[in-house]
Biotite code that builds the C-alpha atoms (Angstrom):
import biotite.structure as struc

atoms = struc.array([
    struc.Atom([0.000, 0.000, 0.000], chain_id="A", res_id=1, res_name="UNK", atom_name="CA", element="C"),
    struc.Atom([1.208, 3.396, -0.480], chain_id="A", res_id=2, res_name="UNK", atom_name="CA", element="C"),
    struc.Atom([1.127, 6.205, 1.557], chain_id="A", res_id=3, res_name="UNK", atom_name="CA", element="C"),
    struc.Atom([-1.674, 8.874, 1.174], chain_id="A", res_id=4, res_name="UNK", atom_name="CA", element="C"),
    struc.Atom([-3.373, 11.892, 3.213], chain_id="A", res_id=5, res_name="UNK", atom_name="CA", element="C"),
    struc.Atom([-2.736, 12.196, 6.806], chain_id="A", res_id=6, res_name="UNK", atom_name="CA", element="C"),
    struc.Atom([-5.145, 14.024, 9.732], chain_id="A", res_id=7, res_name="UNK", atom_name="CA", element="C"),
    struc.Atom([-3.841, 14.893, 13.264], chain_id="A", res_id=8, res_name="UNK", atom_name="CA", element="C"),
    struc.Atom([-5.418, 15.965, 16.421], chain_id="A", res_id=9, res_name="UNK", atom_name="CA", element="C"),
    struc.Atom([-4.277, 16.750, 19.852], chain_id="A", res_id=10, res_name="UNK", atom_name="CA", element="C"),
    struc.Atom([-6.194, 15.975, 23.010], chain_id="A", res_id=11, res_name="UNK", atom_name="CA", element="C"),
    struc.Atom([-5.565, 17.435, 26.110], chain_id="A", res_id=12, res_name="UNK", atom_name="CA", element="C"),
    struc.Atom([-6.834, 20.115, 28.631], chain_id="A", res_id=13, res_name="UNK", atom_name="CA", element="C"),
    struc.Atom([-9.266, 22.499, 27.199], chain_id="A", res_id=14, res_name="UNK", atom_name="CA", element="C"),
    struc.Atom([-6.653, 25.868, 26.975], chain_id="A", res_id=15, res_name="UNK", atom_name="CA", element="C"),
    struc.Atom([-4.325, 24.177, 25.250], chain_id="A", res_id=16, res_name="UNK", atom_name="CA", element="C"),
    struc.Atom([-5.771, 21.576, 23.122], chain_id="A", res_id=17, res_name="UNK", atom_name="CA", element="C"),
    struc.Atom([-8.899, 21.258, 20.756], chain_id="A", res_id=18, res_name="UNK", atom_name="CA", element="C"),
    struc.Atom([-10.142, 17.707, 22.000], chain_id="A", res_id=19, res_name="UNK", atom_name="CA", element="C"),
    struc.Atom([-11.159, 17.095, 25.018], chain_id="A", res_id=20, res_name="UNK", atom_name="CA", element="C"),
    struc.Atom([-10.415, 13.592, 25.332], chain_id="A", res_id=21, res_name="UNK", atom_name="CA", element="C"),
    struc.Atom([-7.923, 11.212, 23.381], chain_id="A", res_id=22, res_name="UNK", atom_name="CA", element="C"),
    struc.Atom([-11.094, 9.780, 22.343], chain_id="A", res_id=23, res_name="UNK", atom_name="CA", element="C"),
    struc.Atom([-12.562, 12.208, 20.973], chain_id="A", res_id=24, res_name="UNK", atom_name="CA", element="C"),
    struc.Atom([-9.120, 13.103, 19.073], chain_id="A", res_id=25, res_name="UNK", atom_name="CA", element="C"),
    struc.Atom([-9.614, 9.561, 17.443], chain_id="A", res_id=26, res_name="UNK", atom_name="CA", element="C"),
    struc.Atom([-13.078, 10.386, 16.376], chain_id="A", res_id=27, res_name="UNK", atom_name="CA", element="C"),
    struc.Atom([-11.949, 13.153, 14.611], chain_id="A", res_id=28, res_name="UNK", atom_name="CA", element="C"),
    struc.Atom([-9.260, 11.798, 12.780], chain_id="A", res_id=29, res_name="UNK", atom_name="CA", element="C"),
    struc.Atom([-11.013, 8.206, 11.873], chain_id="A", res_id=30, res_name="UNK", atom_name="CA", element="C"),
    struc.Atom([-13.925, 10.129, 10.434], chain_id="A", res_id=31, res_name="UNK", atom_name="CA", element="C"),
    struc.Atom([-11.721, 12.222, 8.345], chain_id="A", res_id=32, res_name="UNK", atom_name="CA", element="C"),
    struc.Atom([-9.510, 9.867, 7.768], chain_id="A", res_id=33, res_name="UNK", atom_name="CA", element="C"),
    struc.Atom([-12.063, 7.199, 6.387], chain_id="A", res_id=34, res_name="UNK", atom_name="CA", element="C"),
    struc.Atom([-14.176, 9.555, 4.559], chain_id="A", res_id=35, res_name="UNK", atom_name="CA", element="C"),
    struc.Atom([-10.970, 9.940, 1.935], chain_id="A", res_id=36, res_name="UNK", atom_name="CA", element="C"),
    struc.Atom([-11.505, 5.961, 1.202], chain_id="A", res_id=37, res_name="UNK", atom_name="CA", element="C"),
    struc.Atom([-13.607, 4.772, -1.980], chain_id="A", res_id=38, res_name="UNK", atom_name="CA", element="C"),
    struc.Atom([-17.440, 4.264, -0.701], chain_id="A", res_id=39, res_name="UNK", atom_name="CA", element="C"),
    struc.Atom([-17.447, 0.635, -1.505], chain_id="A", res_id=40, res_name="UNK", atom_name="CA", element="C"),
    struc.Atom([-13.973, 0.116, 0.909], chain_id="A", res_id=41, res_name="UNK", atom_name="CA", element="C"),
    struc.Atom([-15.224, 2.413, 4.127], chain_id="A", res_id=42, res_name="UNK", atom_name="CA", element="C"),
    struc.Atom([-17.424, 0.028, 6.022], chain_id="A", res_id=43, res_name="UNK", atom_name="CA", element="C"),
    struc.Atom([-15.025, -2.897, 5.613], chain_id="A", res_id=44, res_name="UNK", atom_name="CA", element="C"),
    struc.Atom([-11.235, -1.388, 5.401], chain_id="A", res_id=45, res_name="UNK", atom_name="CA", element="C"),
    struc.Atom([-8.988, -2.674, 7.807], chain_id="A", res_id=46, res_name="UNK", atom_name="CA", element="C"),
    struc.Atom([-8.116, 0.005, 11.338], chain_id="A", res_id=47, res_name="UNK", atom_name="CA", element="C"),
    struc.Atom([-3.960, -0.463, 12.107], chain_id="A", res_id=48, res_name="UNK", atom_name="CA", element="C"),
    struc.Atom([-3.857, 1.554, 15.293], chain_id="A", res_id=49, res_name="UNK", atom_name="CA", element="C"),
    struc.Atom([0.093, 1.941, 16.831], chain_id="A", res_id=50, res_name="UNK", atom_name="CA", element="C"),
    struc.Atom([-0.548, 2.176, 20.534], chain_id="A", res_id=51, res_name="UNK", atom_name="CA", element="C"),
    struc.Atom([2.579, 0.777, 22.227], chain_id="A", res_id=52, res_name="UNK", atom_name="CA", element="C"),
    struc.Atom([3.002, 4.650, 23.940], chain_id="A", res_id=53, res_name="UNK", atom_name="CA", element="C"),
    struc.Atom([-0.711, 4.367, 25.161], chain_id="A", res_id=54, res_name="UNK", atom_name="CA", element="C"),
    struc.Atom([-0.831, 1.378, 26.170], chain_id="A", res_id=55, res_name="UNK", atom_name="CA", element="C"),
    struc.Atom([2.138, 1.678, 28.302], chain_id="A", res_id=56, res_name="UNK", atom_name="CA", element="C"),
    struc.Atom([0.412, 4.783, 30.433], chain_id="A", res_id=57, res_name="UNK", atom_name="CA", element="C"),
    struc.Atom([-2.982, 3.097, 30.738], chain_id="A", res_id=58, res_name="UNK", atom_name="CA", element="C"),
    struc.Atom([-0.786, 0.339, 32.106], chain_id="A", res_id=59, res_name="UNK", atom_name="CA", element="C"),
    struc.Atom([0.525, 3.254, 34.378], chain_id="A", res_id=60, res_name="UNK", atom_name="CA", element="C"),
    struc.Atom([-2.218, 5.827, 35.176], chain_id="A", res_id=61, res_name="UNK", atom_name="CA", element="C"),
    struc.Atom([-4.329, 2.280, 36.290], chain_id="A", res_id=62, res_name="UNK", atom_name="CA", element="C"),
    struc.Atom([-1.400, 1.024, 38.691], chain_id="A", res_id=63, res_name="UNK", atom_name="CA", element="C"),
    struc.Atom([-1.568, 4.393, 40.267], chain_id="A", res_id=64, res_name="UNK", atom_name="CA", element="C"),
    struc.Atom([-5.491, 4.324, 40.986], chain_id="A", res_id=65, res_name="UNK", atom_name="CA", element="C"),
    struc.Atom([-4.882, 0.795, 42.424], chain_id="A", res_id=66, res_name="UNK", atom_name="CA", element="C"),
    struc.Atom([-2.380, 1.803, 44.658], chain_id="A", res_id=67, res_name="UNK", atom_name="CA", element="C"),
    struc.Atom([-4.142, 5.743, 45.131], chain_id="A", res_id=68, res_name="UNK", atom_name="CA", element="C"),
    struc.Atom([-6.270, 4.751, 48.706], chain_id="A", res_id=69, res_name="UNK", atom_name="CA", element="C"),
    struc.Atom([-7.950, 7.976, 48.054], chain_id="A", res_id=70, res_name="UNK", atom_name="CA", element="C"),
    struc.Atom([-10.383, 6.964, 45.558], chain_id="A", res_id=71, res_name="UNK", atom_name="CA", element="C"),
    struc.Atom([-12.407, 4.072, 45.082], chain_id="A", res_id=72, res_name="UNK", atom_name="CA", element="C"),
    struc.Atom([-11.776, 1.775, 42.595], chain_id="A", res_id=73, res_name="UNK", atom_name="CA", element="C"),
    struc.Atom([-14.049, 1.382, 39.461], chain_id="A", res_id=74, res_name="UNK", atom_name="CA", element="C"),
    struc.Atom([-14.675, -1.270, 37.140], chain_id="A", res_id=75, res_name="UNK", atom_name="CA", element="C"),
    struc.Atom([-14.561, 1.889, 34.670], chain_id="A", res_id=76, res_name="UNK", atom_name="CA", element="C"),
    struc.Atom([-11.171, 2.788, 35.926], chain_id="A", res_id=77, res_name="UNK", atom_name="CA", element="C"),
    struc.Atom([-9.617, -0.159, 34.189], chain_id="A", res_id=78, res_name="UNK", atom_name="CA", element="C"),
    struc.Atom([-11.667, -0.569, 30.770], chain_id="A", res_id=79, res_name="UNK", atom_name="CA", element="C"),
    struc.Atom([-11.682, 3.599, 30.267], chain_id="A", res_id=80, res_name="UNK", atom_name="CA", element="C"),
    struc.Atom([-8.236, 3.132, 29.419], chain_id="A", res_id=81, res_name="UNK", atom_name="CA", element="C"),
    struc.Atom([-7.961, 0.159, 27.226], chain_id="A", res_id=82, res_name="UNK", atom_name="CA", element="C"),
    struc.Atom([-6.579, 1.484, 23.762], chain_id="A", res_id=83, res_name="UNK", atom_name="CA", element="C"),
    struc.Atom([-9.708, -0.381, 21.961], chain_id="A", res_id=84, res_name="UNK", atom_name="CA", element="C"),
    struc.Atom([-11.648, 2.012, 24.307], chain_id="A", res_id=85, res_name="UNK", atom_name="CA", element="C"),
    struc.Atom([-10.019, 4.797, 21.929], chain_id="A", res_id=86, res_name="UNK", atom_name="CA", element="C"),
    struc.Atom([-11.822, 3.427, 18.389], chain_id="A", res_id=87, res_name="UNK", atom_name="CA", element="C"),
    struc.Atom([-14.802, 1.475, 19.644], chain_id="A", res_id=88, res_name="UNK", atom_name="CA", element="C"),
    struc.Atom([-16.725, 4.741, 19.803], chain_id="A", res_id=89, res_name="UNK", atom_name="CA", element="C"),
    struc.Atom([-16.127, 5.575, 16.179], chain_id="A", res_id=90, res_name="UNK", atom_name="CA", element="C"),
    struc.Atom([-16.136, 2.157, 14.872], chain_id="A", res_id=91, res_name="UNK", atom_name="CA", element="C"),
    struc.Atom([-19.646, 1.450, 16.556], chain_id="A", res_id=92, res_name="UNK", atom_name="CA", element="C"),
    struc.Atom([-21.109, 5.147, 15.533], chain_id="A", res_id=93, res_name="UNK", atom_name="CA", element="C"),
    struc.Atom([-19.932, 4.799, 11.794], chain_id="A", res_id=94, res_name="UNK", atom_name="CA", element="C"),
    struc.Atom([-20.966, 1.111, 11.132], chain_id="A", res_id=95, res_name="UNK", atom_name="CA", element="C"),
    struc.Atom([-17.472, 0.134, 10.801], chain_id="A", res_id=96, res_name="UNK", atom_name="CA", element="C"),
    struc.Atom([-17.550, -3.852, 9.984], chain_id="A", res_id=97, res_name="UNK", atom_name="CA", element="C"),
    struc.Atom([-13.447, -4.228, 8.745], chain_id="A", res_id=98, res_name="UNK", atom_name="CA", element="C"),
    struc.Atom([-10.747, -5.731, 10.917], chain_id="A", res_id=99, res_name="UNK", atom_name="CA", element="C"),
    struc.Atom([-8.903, -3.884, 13.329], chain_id="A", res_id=100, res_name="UNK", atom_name="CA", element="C"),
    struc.Atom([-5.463, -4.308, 14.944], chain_id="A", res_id=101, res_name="UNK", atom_name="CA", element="C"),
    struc.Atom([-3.912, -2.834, 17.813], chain_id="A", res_id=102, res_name="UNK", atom_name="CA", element="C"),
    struc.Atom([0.125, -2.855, 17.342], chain_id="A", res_id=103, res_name="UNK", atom_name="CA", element="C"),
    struc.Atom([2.024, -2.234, 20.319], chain_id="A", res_id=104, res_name="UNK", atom_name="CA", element="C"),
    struc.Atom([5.046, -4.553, 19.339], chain_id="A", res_id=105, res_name="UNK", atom_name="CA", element="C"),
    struc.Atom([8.446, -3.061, 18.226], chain_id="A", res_id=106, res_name="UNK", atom_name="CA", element="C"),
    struc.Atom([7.977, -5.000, 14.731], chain_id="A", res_id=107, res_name="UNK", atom_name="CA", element="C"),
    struc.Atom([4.717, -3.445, 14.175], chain_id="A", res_id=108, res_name="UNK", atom_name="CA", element="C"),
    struc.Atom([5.311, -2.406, 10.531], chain_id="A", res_id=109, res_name="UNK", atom_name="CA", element="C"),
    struc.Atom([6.449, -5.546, 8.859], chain_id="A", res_id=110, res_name="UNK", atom_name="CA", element="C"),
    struc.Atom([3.488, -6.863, 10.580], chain_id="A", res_id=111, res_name="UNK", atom_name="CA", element="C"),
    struc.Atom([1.009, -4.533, 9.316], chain_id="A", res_id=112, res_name="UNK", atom_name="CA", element="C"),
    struc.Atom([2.410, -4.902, 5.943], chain_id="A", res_id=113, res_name="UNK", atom_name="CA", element="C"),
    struc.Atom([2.170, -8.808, 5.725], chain_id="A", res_id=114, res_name="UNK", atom_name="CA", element="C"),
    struc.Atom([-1.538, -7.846, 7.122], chain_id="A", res_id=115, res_name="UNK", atom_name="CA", element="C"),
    struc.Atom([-2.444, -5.168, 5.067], chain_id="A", res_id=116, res_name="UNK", atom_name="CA", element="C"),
    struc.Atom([-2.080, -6.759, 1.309], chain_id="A", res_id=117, res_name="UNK", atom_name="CA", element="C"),
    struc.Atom([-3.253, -4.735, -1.562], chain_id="A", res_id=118, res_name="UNK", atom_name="CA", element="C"),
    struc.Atom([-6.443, -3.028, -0.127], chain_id="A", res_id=119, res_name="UNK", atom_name="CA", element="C"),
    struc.Atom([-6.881, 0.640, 1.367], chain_id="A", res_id=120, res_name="UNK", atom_name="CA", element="C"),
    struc.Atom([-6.980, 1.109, 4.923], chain_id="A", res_id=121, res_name="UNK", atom_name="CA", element="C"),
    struc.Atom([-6.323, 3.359, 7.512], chain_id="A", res_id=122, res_name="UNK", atom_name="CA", element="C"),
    struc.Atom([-3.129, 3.121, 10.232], chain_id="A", res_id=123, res_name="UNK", atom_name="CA", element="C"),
    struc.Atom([-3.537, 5.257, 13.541], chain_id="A", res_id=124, res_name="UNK", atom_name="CA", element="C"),
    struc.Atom([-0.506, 6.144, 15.307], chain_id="A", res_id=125, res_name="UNK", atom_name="CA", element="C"),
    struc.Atom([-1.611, 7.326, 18.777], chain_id="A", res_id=126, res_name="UNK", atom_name="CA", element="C"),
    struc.Atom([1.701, 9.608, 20.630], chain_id="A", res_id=127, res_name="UNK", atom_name="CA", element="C"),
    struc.Atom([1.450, 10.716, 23.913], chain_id="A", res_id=128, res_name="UNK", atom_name="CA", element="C"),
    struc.Atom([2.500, 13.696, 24.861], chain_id="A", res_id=129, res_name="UNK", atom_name="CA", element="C"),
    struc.Atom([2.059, 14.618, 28.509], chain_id="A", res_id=130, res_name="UNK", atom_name="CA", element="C"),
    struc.Atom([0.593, 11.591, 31.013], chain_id="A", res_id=131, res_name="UNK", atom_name="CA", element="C"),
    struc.Atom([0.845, 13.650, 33.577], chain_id="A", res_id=132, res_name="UNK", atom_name="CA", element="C"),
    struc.Atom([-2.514, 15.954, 32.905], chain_id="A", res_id=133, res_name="UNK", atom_name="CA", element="C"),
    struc.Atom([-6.005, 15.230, 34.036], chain_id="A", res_id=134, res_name="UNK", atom_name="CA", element="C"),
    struc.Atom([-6.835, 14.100, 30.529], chain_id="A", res_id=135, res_name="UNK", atom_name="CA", element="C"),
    struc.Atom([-3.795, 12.463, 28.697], chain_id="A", res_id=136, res_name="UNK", atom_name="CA", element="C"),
    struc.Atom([-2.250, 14.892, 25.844], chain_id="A", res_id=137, res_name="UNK", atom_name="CA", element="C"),
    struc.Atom([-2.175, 13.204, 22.792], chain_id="A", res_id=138, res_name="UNK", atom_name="CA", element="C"),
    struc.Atom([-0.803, 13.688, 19.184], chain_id="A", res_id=139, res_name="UNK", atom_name="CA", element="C"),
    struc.Atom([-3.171, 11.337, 17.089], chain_id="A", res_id=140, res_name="UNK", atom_name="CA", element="C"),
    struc.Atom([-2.411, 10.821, 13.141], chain_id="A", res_id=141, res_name="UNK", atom_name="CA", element="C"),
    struc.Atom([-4.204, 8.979, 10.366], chain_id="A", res_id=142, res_name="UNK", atom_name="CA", element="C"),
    struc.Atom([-2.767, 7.830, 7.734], chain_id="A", res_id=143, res_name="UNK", atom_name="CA", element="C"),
    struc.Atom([-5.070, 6.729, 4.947], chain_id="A", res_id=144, res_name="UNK", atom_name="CA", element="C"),
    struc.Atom([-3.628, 4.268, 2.865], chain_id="A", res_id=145, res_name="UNK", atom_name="CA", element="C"),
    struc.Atom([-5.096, 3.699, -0.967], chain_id="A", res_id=146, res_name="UNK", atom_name="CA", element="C"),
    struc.Atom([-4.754, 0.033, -2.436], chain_id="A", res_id=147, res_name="UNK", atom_name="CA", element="C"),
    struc.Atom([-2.360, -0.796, -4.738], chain_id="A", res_id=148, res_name="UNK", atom_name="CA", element="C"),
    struc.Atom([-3.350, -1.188, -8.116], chain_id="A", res_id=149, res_name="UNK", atom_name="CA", element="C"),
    struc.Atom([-1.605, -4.114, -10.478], chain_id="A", res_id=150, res_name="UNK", atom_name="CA", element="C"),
    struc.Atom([-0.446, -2.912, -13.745], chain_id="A", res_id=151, res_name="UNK", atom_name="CA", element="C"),
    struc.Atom([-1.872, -4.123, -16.665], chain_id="A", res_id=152, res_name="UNK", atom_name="CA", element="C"),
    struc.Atom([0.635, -6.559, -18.218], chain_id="A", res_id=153, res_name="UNK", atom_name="CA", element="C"),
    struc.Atom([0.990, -4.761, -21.815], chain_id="A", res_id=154, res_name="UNK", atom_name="CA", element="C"),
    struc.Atom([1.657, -7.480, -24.468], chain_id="A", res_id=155, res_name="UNK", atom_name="CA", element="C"),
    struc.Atom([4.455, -6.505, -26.828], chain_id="A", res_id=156, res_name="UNK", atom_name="CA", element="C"),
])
C-alpha cells in the first residue's frame, strides 16, 4: 500500500488543546480519515492503530489508581483506558464492519504490511504527549492508505 493523506489531532486540557479527550481526538481523525476511502472500501477497510506509547500509560495511570487509597476503585477505571476504548466509539457510531489491529510490538510495521495486502486502509498512530494531565495529551495521526493497483501486463 502506499502512503496517502494524513489528519492529526491533539487531546488534552481544554486551553491548550482542541479535543477534550484522546477519544474524541480519534473520532476526529477516523472520520476524516475514512471519509478519503472509496465508498465501496469504508465500512469494511482494515483500522492499524500503533498504541505501544498508550498502552504503556494506561498500564501506568491504572497502577496508580490501584495503589491511590484515596479513591475508590471502578470497574470503569480499568476498561476507560484500554486502547480499543479509543476506536470502539467511532467504529460502533460509523458502522465500521473491517478488521482492526492494535500494534504495540516493536515490529509493528512488517506486521502490518504482511496484514495489510493490496487493499486501502487506515493506520492510527496514537503519541502521547504529557501523562501527567487530568486528561492524557495526545498527538493522534491517520494515515489513509489507498490500495495498490496491479499494472496491466501490456503485451508486446
Amino acid at each position: 500500500m502506499t502512503n496517502g493523506l494524513r489528519f492529526s489531532a491533539r487531546s488534552g486540557p481544554p486551553e491548550s488543546a482542541p479535543h477534550s479527550s484522546p477519544a474524541a481526538a480519534v473520532d476526529a481523525v477516523l472520520t476524516a480519515a475514512f471519509a478519503e476511502l472509496p465508498e465501496p472500501a469504508r465500512a469494511r477497510a482494515p483500522l492499524y492503530v500503533q498504541c505501544g506509547e498508550y498502552t504503556g500509560f494506561a498500564a501506568r495511570r491504572y497502577v496508580g489508581r490501584c495503589h491511590d487509597t484515596t479513591r475508590r476503585l471502578r470497574p470503569s477505571d480499568s476498561t476507560a483506558l484500554e486502547p480499543a476504548e479509543l476506536v470502539r466509539r467511532w467504529t460502533t457510531a460509523a458502522g465500521h464492519r473491517g478488521p482492526c489491529f492494535l500494534l504495540a510490538g516493536p515490529d509493528w510495521r512488517t506486521l502490518r504490511e504482511r496484514i495489510a495486502g493490496p487493499q486501502a486502509g487506515v493506520h492510527l498512530d496514537i503519541t502521547l504527549l504529557d501523562e501527567n494531565l487530568p486528561v492524557p495529551g495526545c498527538l493522534v495521526t491517520a494515515t489513509v492508505r489507498q490500495p495498490q493497483h496491479a499494472s496491466p501486463e501490456v503485451d508486446g
